[in-house]
GUVONU-53538 format. One record per residue (C-alpha): x, y, z; residue number from 0. Coordinates in Angstrom, 3 decimals, always signed. Last residue first. Example, Ala and Ser with C-alpha at 12.3 -4.5 7.8 and 13.67 -1.06 7.14 Angstrom:
// residues 2
+----------+----------+----------+-----+
:     east :    north :       up : seq :
+----------+----------+----------+-----+
:  +13.670 :   -1.060 :   +7.140 :   1 :
:  +12.300 :   -4.500 :   +7.800 :   0 :
+----------+----------+----------+-----+
//
This chain:
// residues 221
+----------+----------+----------+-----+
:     east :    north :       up : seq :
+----------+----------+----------+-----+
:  -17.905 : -118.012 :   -4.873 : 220 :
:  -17.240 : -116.062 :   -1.634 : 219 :
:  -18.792 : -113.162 :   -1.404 : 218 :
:  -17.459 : -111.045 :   +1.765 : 217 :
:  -19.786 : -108.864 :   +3.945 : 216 :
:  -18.216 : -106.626 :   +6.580 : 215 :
:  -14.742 : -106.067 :   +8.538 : 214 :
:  -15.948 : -108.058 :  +11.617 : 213 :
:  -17.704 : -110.723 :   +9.539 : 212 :
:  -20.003 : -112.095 :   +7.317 : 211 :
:  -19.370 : -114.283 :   +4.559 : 210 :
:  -21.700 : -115.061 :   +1.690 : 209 :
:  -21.326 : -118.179 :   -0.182 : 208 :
:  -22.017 : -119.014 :   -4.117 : 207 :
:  -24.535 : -119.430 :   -6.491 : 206 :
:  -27.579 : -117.137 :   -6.689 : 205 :
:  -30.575 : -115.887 :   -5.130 : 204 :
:  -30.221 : -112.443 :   -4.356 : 203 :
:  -28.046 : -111.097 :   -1.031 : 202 :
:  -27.844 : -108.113 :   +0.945 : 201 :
:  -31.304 : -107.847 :   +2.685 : 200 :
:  -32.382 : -111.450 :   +2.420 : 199 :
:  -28.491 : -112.295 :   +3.905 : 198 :
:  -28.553 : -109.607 :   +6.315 : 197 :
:  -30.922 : -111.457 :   +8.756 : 196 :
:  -28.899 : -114.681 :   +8.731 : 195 :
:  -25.437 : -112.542 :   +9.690 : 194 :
:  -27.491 : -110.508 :  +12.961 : 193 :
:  -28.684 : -114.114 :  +14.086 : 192 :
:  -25.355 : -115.772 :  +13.845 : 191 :
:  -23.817 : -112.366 :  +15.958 : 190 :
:  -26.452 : -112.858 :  +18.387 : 189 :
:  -26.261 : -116.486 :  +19.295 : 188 :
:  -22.755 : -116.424 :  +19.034 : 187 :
:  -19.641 : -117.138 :  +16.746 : 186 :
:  -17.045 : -117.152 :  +18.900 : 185 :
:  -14.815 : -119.816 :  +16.323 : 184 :
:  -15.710 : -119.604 :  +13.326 : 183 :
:  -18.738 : -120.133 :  +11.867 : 182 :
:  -19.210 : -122.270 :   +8.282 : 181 :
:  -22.144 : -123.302 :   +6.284 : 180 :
:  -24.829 : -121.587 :   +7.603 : 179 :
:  -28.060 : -121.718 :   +5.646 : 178 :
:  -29.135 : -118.249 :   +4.986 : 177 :
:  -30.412 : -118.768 :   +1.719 : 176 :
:  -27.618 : -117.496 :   -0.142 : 175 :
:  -25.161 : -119.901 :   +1.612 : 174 :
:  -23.683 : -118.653 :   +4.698 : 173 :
:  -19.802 : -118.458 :   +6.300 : 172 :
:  -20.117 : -116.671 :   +9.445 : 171 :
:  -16.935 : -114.679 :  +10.575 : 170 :
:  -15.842 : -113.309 :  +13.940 : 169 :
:  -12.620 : -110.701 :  +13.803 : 168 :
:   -9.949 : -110.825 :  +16.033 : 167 :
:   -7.831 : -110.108 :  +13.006 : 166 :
:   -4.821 : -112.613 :  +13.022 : 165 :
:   -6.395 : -115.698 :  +14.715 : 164 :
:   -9.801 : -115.415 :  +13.214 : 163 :
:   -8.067 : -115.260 :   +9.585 : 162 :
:   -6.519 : -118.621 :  +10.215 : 161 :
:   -9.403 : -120.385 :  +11.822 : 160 :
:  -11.647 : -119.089 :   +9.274 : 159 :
:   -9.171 : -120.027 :   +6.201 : 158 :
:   -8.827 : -123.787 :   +8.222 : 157 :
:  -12.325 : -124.072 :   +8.441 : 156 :
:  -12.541 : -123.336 :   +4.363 : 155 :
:   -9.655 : -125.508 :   +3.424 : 154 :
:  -10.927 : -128.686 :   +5.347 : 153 :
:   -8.518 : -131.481 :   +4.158 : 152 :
:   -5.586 : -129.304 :   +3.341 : 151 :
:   -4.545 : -127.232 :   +0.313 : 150 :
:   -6.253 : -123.786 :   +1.852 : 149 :
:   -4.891 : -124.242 :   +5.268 : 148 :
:   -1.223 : -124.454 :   +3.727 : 147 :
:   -1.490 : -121.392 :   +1.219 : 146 :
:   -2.750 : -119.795 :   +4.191 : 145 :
:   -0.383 : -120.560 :   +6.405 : 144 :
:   +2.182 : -119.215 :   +4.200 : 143 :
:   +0.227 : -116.137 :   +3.095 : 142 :
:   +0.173 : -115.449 :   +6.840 : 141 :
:   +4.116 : -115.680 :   +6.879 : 140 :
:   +4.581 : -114.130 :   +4.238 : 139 :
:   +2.545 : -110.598 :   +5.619 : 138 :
:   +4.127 : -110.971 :   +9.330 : 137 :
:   +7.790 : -111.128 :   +7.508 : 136 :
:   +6.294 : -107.559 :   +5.605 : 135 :
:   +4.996 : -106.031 :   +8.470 : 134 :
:   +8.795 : -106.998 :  +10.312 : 133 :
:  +10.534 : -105.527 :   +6.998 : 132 :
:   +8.850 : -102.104 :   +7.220 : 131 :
:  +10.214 : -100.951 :  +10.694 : 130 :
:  +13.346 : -101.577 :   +9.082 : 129 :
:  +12.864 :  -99.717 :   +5.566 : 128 :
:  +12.456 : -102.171 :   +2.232 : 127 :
:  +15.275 : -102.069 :   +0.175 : 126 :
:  +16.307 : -105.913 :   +1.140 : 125 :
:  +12.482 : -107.047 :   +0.972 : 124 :
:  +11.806 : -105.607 :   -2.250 : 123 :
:  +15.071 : -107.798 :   -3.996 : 122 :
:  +13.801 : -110.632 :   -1.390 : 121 :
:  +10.178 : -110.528 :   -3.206 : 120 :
:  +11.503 : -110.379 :   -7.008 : 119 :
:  +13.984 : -113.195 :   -6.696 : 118 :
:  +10.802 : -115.295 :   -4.626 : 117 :
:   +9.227 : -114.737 :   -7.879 : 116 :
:  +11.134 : -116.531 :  -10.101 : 115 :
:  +13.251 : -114.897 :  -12.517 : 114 :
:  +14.727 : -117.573 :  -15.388 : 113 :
:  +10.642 : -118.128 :  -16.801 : 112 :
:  +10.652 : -114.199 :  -17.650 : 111 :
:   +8.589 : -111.272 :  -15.268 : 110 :
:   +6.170 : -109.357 :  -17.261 : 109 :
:   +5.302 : -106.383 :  -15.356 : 108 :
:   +1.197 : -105.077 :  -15.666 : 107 :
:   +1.226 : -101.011 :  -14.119 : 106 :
:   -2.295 : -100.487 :  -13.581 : 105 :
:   -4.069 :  -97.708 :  -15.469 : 104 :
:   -7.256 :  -99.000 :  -15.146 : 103 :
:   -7.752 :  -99.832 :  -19.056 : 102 :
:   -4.189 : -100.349 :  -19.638 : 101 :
:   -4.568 : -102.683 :  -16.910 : 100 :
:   -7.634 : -104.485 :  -18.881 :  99 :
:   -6.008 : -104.288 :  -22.294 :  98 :
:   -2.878 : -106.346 :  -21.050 :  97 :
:   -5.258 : -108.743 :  -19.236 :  96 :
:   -7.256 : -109.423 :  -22.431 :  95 :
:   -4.385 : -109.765 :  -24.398 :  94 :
:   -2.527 : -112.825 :  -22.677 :  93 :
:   +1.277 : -111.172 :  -22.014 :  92 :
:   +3.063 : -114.618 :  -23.516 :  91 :
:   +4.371 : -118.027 :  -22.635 :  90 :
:   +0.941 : -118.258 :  -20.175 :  89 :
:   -0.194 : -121.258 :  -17.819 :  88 :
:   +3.633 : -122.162 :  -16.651 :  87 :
:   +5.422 : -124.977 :  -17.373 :  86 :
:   +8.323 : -122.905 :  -19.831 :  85 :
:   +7.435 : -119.537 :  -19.003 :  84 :
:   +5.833 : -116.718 :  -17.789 :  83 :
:   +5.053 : -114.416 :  -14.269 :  82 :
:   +2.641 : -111.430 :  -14.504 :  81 :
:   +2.883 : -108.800 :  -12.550 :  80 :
:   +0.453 : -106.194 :  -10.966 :  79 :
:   +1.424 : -102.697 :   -9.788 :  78 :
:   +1.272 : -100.992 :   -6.827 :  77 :
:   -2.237 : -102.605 :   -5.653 :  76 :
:   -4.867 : -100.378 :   -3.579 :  75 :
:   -7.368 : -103.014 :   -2.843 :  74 :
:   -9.910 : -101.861 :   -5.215 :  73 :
:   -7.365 : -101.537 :   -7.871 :  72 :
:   -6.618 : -105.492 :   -7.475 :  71 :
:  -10.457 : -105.808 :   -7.691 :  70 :
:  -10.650 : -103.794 :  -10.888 :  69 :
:   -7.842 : -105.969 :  -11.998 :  68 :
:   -9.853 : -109.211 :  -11.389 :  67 :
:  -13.004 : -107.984 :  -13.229 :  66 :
:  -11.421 : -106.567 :  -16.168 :  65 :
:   -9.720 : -109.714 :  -16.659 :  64 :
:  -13.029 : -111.802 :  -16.520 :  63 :
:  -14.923 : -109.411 :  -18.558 :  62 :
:  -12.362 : -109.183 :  -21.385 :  61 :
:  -11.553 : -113.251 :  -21.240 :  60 :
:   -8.151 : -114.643 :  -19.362 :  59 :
:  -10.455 : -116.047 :  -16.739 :  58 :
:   -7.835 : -116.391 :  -13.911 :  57 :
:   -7.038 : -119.319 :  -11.946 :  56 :
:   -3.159 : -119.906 :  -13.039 :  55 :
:   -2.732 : -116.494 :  -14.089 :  54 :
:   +1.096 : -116.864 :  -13.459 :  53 :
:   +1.059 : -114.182 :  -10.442 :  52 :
:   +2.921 : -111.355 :   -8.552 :  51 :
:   +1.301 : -108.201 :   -7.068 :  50 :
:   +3.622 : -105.770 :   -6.314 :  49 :
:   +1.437 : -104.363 :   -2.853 :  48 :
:   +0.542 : -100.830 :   -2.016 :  47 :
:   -2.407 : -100.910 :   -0.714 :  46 :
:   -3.222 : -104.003 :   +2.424 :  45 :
:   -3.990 : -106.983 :   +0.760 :  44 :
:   -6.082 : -109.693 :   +1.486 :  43 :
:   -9.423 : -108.503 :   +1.154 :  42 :
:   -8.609 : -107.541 :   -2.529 :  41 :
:   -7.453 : -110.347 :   -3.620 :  40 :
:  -10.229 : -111.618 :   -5.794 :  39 :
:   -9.551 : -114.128 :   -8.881 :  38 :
:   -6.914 : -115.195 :   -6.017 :  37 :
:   -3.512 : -116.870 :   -7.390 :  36 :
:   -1.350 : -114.878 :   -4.633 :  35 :
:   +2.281 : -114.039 :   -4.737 :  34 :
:   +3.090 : -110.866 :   -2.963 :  33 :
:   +6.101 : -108.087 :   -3.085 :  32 :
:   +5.764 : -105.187 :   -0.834 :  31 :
:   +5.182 : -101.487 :   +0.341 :  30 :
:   +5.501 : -100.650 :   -3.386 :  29 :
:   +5.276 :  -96.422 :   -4.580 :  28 :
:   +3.792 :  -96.081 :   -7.725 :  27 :
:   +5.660 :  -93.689 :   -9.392 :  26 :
:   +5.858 :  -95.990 :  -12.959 :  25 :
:   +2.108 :  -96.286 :  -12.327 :  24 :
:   +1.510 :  -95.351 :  -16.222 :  23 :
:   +4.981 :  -95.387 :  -17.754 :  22 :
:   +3.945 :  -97.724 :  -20.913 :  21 :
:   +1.724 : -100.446 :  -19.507 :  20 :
:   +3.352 : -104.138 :  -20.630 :  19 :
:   +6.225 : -103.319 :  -18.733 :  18 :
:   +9.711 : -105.622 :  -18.475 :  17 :
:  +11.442 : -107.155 :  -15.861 :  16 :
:  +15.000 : -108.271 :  -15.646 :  15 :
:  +15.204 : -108.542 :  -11.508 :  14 :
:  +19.038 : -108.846 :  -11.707 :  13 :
:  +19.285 : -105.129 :  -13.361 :  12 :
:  +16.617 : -103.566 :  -11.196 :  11 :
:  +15.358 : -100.533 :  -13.424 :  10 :
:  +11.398 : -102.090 :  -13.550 :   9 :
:  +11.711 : -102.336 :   -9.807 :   8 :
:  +13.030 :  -99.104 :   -8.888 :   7 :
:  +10.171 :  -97.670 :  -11.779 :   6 :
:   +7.459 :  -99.400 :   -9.831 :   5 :
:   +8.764 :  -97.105 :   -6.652 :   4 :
:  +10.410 :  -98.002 :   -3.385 :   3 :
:  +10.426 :  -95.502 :   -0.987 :   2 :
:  +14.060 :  -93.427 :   +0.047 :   1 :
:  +15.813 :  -94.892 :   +3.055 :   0 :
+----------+----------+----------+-----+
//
């Protein structure tokens, strides 16, 4: 089964969407389609992802736009797109995040109010390849229990919980003077004292969370 481009997407009849970036991308080839509202998705994805969001927690200034698509370049995004319409944050392409893709050559697709996103994601999902579809079930599913860990009582214990589970990985949550905040699970002696010593080396005084773990140092503000 041949790969699924940006241009596949853009030609889909039932999908309707349009591009705010000419034909840069247009090649692009998509792995899959993913909601998130994250000002910084790039530890969650994997390359190759459509991107799909309304904007709801974005800074829709220059600086703020540039900074969230330079993280959505930094973890290897397809193409980024934009969802409007009646009840939603945005009616129209917001400037600042139309100049900003431009900018980093990022495809930015406008999806209208009458094609939600899950359209969008099973449209991917039907053309993906077999041994694609089970990475991509695994993919909505986490996003799933994250989306649920995140609205309950203890979002940040459930996010460690959640991403301890499917990476292995140990994480200590710390604030920027080394004050811990959140471990999960396995968190020992060593691994806390390894964490509290990198926070002088990595970290300046400031607002905001570091997280260490297996894959490295997260900010978390």
């Amino acid at each position: 089964m041949p790969v699924i481009t940006v241009q596949d997407v853009l030609s889909a009849p039932t999908l309707r969407l349009t591009s705010m970036s000419g034909t840069a991308g247009v090649n692009n080839p998509i792995t899959a389609a993913h909601v998130s509202e994250l000002t910084r998705p790039r530890d969650w994805l994997q390359g190759g992802e459509l991107l799909m969001t309304v904007g709801l927690m974005l800074s829709m200034t220059e600086s703020g736009c540039r900074d969230y698509v330079r993280d959505c370049v930094a973890g290897g995004v397809a193409a980024l797109c934009l969802g409007l319409g009646h009840g939603l944050p945005y009616q129209a392409p917001p400037a600042p995040l139309v100049e900003a893709a431009r900018e980093f050559g990022v495809p930015l697709l406008i999806a209208p109010h009458s094609v939600p996103f899950i359209a969008i994601t099973k449209w991917t999902f039907s053309r993906s390849p077999e041994e694609e579809k089970r990475a991509l079930e695994d993919a909505i599913e986490l996003s799933y229990q994250l989306t649920a860990v995140a609205a309950g009582p203890s979002p940040l214990s459930g996010l460690l919980g959640t991403w301890r589970s499917v990476s292995g990985s140990l994480c200590a949550v710390l604030d920027a003077s080394g004050g811990v905040v959140q471990l999960s699970d396995g968190v020992d002696a060593a691994f806390l004292q390894d964490a509290e010593d990198q926070v002088g080396r990595y970290t300046t005084p400031a607002r905001g969370w570091t997280a260490f773990g297996g894959a490295g140092r997260r900010e978390l503000e």
